[in-house]
C-alpha positions as CSV (number, residue, x, y, z in Angstrom):
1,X,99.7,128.1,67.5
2,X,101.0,127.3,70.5
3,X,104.0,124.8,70.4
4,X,104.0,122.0,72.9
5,X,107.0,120.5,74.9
6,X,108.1,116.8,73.9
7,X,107.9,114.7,77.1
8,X,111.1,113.0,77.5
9,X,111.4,110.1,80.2
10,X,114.8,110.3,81.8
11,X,116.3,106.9,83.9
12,X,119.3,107.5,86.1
13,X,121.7,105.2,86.8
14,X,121.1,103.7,90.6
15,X,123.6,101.4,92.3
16,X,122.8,97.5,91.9
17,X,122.3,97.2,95.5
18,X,119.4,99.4,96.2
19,X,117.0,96.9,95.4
20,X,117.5,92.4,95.3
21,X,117.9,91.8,91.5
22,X,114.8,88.6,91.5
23,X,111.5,89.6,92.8
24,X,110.0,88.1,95.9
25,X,106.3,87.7,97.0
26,X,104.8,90.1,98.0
27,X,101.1,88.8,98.9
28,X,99.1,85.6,97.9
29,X,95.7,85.3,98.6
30,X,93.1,82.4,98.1
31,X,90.7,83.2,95.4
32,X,89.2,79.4,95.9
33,X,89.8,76.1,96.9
34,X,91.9,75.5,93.6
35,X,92.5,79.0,92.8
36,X,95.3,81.5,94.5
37,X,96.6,84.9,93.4
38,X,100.4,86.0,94.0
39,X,101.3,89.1,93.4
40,X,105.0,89.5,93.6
41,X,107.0,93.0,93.8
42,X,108.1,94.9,90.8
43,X,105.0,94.2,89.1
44,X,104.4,97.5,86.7
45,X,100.8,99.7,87.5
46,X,98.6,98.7,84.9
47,X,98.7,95.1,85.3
48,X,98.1,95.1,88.8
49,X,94.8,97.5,88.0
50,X,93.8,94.8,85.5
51,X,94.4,92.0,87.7
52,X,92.8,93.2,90.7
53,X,89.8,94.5,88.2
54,X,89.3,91.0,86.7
55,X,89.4,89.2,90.1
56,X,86.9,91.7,91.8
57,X,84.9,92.7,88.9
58,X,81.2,92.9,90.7
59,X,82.8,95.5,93.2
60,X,82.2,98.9,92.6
């Protein structure tokens, strides 16, 4: 059999100042008139696919 690799995820150390330490807005948009969605930065991948799958979900 063949042997397979281990997938290791590796972080490296980045200075502090690269990037503002509280995340900040980065769109809102009006869903309706008592409804608004802000997305701010930093959000991880998959919850932004399932957000933006649950608000548009007759879109194909």
């Amino acid at each position: 059999m063949t042997k397979l690799q281990d997938v290791v995820q590796i972080k490296l150390d980045q200075p502090k100042s690269s990037k503002p330490t509280t995340p900040t807005k980065a769109f809102q948009m009006r869903l309706s008139e008592n409804k608004s969605l802000v997305v701010y930065n930093y959000v991880n991948g998959y919850i932004l696919d399932a957000l933006l799958k649950a608000v548009f979900n007759d879109v194909n």
